[in-house]
C-alpha positions in Angstrom: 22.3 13.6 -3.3 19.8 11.2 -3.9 19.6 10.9 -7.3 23.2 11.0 -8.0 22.8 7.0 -6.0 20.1 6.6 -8.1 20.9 6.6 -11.1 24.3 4.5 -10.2 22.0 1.9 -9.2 19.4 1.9 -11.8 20.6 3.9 -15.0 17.5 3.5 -16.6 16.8 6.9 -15.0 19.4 8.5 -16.7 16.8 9.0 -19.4 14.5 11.1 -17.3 14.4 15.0 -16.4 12.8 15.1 -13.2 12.2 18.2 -10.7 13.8 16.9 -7.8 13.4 17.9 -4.5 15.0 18.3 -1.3 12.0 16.1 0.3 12.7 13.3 -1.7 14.5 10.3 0.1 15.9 6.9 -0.1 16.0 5.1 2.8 16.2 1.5 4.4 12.8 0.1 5.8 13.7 -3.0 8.3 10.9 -5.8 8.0 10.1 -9.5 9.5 11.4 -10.5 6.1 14.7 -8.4 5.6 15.6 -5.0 4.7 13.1 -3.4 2.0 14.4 0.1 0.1 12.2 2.4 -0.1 12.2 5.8 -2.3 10.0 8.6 -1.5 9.9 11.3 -3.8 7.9 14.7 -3.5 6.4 15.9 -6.8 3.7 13.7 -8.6 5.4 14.1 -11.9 8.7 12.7 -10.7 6.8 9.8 -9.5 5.0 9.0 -11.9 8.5 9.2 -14.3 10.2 6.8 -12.1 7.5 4.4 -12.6 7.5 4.7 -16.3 11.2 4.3 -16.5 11.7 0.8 -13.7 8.8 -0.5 -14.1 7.3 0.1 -18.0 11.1 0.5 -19.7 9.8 3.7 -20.8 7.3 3.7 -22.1 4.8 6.6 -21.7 1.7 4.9 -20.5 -0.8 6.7 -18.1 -0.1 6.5 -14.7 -3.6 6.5 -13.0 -4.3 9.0 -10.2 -5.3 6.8 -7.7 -1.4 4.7 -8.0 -0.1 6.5 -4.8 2.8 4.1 -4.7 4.4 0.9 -6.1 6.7 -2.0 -5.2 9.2 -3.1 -8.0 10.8 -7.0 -7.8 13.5 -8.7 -9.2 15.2 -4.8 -9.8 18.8 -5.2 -10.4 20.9 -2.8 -8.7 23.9 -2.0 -11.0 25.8 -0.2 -7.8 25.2 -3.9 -5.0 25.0 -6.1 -8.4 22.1 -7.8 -7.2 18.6 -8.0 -7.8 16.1 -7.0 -4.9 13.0 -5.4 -3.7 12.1 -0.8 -4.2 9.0 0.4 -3.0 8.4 3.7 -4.3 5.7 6.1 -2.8 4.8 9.4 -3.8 3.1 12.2 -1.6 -0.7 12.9 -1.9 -3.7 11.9 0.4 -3.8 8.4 0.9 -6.2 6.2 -1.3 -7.6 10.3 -2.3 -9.0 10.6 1.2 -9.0 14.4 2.1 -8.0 15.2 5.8 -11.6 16.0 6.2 -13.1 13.1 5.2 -10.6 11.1 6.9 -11.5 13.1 10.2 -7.8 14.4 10.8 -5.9 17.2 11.0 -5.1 18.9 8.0 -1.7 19.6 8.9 -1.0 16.1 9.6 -2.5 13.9 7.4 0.0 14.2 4.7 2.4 12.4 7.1 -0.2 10.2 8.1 -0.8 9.6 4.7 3.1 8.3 3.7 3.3 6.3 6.4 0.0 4.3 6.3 1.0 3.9 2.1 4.8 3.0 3.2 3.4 0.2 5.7 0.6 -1.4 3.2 3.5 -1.8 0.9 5.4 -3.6 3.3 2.7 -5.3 4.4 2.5 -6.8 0.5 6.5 -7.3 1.0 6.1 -9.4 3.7 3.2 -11.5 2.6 4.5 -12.2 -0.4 7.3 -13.5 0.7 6.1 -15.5 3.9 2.4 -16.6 2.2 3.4 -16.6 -1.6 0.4 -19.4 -1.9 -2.2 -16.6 0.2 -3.2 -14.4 -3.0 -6.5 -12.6 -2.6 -6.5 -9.3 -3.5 -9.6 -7.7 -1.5 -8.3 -10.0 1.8 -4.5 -8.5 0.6 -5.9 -4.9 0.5 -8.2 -5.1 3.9 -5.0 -6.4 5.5 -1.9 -4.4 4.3 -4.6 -1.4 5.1 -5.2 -2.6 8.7 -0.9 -2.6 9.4 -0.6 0.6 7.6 -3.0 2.6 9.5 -1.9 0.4 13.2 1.4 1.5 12.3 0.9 5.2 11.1 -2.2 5.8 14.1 -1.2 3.2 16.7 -4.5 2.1 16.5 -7.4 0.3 14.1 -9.8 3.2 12.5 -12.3 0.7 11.3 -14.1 4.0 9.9 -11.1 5.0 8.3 -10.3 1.8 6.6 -14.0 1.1 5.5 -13.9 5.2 3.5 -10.6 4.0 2.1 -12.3 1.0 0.1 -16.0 2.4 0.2 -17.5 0.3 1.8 -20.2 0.2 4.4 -22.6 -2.3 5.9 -25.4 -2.0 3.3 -22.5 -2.2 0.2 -20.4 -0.4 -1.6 -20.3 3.2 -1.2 -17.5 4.3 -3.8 -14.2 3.7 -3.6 -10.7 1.3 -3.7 -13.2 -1.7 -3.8 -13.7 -1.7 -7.2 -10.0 -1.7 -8.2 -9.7 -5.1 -7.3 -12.7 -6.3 -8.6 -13.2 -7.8 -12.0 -15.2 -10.5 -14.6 -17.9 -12.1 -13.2 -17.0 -10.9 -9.4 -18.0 -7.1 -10.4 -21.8 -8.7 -10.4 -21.4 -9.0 -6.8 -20.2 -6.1 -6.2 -22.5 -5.1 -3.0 -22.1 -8.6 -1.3 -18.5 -8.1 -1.4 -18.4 -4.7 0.1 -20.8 -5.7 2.8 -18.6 -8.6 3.4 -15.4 -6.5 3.7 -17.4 -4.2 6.0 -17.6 -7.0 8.1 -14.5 -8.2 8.1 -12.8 -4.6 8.9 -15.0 -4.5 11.8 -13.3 -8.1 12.8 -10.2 -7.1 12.6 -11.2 -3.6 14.2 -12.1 -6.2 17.7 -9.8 -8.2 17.1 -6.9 -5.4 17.4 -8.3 -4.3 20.4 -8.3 -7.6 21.9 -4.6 -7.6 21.4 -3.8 -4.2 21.5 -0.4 -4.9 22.9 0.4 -6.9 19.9 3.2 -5.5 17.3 1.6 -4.6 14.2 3.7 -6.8 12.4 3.3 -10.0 14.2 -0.8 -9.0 14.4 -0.6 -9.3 10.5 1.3 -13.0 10.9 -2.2 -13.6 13.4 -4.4 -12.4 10.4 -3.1 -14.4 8.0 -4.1 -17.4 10.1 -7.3 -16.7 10.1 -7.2 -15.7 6.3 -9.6 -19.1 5.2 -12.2 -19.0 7.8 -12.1 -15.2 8.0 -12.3 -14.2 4.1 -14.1 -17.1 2.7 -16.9 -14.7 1.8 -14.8 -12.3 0.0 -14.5 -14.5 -3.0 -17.5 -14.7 -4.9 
């Protein structure tokens, strides 16, 4: 049982009552930086408890609906006595994308949807650990998108990632975008979207250029290109 481990390793769940369910998992997640845990847990409410619990020492504050998943540092785990990395996802349409508007199956897009949301956390994982000085959060969303939907897909869906943030050629259309926006940048709203329009349709060429590249060490390549390529990200 799951929880049983869980709660040996971070008793501050012993606090909760959660539903439980015989989807839920913890698992290992091997990356370019280590091994990453990762717990998956079925129902929205037991999600959203865990959260309150590891990451807000319980305190009931409002976990917004678009918070499809999380990635807890410096957690000590009581049962290795050390203190490490948890990504914890939750089940739900990716960034509220409906299978429809994503333009897949719906039988498959919930799947689709935990994997793309497990590999953008990674993605944030490894960056922050290989390019702690490389902190831009519209370049850190684009990016962690791009390896979550390479490594869920196989491929770059530049149409995919652009309905995920809202964004389009002419500007912003409504979505993620905005999340990561604030002050004086939320002025510049439309330039911004238009620019990250642009650059997802970069990285859309440039991952069919090298197509044959692992998605991991594709996201080392874009972090290269990070100053030249998202210069006009930041307002």
């Amino acid at each position: 049982m799951i929880w049983d481990n869980l709660t040996k390793s971070y008793p501050q769940l012993c606090f909760g009552k959660f539903c439980g369910s015989e989807k839920d998992s913890l698992t290992v997640e091997q990356t370019p930086v280590g091994p990453v845990q990762v717990l998956y847990l079925y129902h929205r409410e037991d999600f959203e408890q865990v959260l309150r619990l590891l990451v807000y020492r319980g305190r009931p504050v409002e976990i917004p609906a678009t918070t499809g998943a999380m990635t807890v540092r410096g957690l000590y785990d009581y049962q290795k006595k050390e203190k490490g990395v948890l990504i914890i996802l939750s089940e739900g349409p990716y960034s509220g994308v409906s299978a429809r508007q994503a333009g897949q199956p719906e039988d498959t897009w919930p799947e689709i949807s935990r994997k793309i949301r497990l590999y953008h956390e990674c993605t944030h994982v490894i960056c922050r650990e290989l390019f702690p000085q490389q902190k831009e959060a519209v370049w850190d969303e684009i990016v962690a998108d791009a390896i979550g939907i390479l490594k869920a897909l196989g491929y770059y869906d530049e149409k995919l990632a652009a309905v995920f943030l809202g964004v389009s050629r002419e500007g912003y259309t409504g979505g993620r975008l905005e999340n990561y926006i604030s002050g004086e940048q939320a002025e510049q709203l439309p330039r911004i979207a238009a620019e990250a329009y642009s650059l997802i349709e970069r990285i859309g060429a440039e991952s069919r250029a090298k197509r044959e590249m692992d998605a991991y060490d594709f996201l080392l390549y874009l972090q290269e290109k990070q100053s030249a390529w998202g210069r006009g990200l930041i307002s």
